[in-house]
N, C-alpha and C positions, 0 to 999 in steps of 0.2 A: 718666639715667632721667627720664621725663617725670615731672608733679608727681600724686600719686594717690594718690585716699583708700581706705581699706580699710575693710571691712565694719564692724559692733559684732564687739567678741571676746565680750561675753556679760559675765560676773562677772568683775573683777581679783581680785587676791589680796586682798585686805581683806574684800571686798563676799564672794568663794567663804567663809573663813573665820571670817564673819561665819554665812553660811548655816548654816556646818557644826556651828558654838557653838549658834544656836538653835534648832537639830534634836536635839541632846541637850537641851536645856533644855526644848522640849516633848516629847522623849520620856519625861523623868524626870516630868515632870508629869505626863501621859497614865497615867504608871504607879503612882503616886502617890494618883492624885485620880477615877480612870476606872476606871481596872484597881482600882485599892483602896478603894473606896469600899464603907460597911458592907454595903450592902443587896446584895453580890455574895458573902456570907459568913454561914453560920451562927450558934449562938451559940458555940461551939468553935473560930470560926474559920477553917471548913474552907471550902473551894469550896461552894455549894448546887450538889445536880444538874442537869447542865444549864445551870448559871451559865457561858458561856466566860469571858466578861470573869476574873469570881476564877480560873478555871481556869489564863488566862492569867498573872494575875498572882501562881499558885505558881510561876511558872519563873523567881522568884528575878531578882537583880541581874543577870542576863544580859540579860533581855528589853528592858531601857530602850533599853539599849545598843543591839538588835536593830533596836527601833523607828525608835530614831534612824538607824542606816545605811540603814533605809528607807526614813525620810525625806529623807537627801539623795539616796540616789538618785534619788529621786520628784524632787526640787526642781532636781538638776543636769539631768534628762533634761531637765523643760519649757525650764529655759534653753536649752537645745543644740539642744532644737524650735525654740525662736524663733529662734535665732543662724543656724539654719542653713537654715531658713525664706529669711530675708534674707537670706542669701548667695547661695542660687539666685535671689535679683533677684522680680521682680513677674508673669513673664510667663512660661508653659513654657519650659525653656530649648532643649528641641530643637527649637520653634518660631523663637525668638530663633536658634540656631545657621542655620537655614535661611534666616531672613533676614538673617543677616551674610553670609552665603557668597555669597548672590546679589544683594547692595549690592558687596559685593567684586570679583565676576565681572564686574561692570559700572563698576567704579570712582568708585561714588558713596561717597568716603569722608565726608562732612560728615554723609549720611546716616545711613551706617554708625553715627559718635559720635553721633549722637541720637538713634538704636535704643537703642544704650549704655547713655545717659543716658536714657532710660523706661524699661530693665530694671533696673537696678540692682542692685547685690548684685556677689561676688565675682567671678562667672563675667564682667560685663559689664565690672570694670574694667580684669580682665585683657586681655581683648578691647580697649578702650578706648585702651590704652598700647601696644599692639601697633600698633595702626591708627597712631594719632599719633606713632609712630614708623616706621610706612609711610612716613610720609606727607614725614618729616623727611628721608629718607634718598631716596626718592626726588627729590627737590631738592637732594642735593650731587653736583654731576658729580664730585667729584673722588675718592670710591670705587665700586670695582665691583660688579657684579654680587655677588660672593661676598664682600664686608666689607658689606654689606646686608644680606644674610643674617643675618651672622654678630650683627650689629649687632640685628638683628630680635628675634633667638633670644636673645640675651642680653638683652634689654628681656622679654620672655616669662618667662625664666625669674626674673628679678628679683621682676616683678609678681605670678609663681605662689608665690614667697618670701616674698611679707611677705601672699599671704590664707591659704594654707593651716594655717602656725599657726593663726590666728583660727578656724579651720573646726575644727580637731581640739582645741583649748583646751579642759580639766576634763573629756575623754574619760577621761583617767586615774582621774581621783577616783572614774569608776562603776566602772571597773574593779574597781576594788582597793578599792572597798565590797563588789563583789561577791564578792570573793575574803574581804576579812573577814568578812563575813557566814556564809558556809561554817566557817570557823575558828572564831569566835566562835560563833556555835550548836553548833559540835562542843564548845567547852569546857563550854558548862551542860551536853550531854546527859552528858560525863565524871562532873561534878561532881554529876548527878542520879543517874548510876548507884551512883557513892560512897555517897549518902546512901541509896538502897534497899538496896546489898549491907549496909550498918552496920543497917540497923533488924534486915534476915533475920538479922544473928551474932550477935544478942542471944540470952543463954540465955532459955530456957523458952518462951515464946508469945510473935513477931516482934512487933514497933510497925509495925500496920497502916496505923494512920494515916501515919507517916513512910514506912514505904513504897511509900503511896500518892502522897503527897507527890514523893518521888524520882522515879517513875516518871514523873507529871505534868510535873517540871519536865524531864526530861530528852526526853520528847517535845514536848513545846513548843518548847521552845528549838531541837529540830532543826526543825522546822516551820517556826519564824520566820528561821532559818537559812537553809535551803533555800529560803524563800518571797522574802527578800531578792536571793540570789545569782539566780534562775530570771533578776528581773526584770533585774539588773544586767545580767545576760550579754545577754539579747532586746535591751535599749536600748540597750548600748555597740555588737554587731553591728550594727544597724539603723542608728546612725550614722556607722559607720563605712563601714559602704554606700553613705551618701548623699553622705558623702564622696569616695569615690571615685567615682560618679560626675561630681560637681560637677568633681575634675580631668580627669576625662577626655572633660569636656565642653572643660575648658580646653586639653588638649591638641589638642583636635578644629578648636579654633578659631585656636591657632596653626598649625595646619598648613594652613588656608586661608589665612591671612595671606601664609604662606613659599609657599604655590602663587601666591598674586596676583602678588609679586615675579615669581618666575620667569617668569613668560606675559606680564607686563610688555613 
């Protein structure tokens, strides 16, 4: 396999893990210092009306937690914007794809790799290692037609191996914020409901207050729930789109490759 550099993958594991500690850590502040600050609170300590901020912050030890998976979501998606920004190279790639094909059709491969090398990103190096192994194999008489090929397609899929990780890296994490985010806002709304049915089963005249509280927290919490998971889900499809396009630009561009061969 020829020698070939692969895209940024974005965050390693240290640097993702890092993110994900100081997204709670300003969530719990946010909640803290933002959400709980006096002047979002009566002298009873209740919400003032119309206060969201205190309103927010009766939904209880759930919401930090909320915030925080909303902020990484927030923080993974920009990463994955920019990783995969750079992957697609500098140049429309189905612009780039049209003039590989037609550098090809004409056997200007020197061309070809300097097309490459001005797009950059994942889609060109694939292309890149395809060509220079064109290029390799057309220069050994001593396989055929079909170990050229074979030879081609195996340099392709190599190259399609070590970007495509890079392109779908810390997709998971939005995932599966997103899906926490659902779960985790469904347990304060639980645990909000608890505390309004308890105030209503008090004898004599309900703790309005508590149950107003209850209700608060248990609507917040789905709110912030729901409002996390909506974006999770939007950013993880959307890049996972982009992903697939980006391969099946790669495949698009092998299979001009394995067309030049053959008309060779």
């Amino acid at each position: 396999m020829s020698n070939q550099k692969t895209t940024s993958s974005g965050f390693n594991f240290m640097t993702a893990l890092l993110a994900i500690v100081v997204s709670v850590v300003i969530g719990i502040l946010i909640y803290m210092f933002v959400l709980g600050a006096p002047g979002n609170f009566d002298a009873e300590g209740h919400p003032k009306e119309g206060n969201y901020l205190g309103m927010m912050h009766a939904g209880g030890f759930i919401v930090p937690i909320l915030m925080a998976i909303f902020m990484i979501i927030v923080t993974f998606s920009i990463e994955r914007l920019i990783t995969i920004s750079k992957a697609k190279g500098k140049g429309k790639a189905d612009e780039f794809l049209r003039n590989i094909k037609s550098l090809l059709s004409s056997f200007q491969y020197d061309d070809a790799i300097a097309a490459c090398d001005k797009q950059q990103g994942s889609l060109a190096n694939v292309v890149r290692s395809g060509i220079e192994k064109l290029q390799m194999v057309q220069k050994d008489d001593s396989m055929n037609n079909e170990d050229k090929i074979a030879a081609i397609k195996k340099e392709l899929e190599e190259a399609t191996t070590l970007e495509l990780p890079m392109l779908s890296k810390n997709l998971a994490i939005i995932t599966t914020c997103a899906t926490i985010a659902t779960l985790w806002g469904l347990i304060g709304t639980v645990l909000g409901m608890i505390r309004s049915f308890a105030a209503m089963s008090q004898a004599g005249s309900p703790d309005t207050a508590a149950l107003a509280t209850g209700i608060s927290e248990a609507l917040i919490n789905t709110a912030l729930g729901i409002s996390g998971s909506v974006v999770g889900i939007i950013m993880y499809n959307y890049f996972s789109t982009r992903v697939d396009a980006i391969t099946h630009s790669m495949d698009e561009a092998g299979y001009s490759l394995l067309h030049t061969l053959k008309t060779k």
